[in-house]
C-alpha positions in Angstrom: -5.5 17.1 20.0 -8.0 14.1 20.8 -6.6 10.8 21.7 -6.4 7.4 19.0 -8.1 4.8 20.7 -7.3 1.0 20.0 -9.5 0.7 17.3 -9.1 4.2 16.0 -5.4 2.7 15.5 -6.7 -0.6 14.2 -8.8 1.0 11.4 -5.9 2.7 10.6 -3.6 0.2 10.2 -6.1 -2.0 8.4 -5.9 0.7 5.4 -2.2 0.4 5.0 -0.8 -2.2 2.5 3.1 -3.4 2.4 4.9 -4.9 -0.5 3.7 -8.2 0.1 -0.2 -7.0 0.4 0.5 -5.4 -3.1 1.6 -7.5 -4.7 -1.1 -9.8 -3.6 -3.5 -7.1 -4.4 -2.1 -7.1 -8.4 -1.1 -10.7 -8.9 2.7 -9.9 -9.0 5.6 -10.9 -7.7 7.2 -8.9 -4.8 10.2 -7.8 -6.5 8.0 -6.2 -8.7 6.5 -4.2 -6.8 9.5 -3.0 -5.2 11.3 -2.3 -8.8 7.8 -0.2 -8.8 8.5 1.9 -5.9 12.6 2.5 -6.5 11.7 3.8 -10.1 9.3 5.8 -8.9 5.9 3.8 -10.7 4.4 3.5 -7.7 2.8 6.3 -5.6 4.7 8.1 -2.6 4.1 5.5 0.4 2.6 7.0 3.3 4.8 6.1 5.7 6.6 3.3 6.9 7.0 0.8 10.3 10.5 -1.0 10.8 12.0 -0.4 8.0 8.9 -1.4 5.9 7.3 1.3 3.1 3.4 1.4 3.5 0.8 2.6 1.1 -3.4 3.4 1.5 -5.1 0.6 0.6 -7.0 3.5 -1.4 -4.0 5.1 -3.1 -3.0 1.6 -4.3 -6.4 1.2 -5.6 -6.4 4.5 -7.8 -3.3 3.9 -8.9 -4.1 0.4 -10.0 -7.3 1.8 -11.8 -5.6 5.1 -13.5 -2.9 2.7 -15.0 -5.0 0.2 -16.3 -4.1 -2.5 -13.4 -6.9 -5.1 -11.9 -7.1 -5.6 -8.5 -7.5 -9.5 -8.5 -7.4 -10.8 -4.6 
């Protein structure tokens, strides 16, 4: 197994959205989003850091496009 470098993790994290960046992302409110995620609307985050769910910025952005959402920021 190779070694992450600093910016190997920076990319990474750079591609991971939080309920905030979301709901940014779709012009919503953040309780929205989160009603999205606990009735199962949203994709399956991919993981999460101190207690906070995070998503791909690029699953977000399918998801948005296959239900008919704009991405507006």
């Amino acid at each position: 197994m190779s070694t992450a470098t600093r910016d190997d993790i920076a990319a990474c994290l750079a591609n991971l959205v939080s309920y905030e960046e979301i709901s940014a992302m779709l012009g919503v409110q953040k309780a929205t989003v989160w009603r999205w995620k606990s009735i199962g609307v949203l994709p399956e985050p991919a993981g999460g850091i101190c207690g906070q769910w995070l998503w791909t910025r690029e699953a977000i952005e399918e998801w948005a496009a296959s239900t008919g959402r704009t991405i507006i920021y």
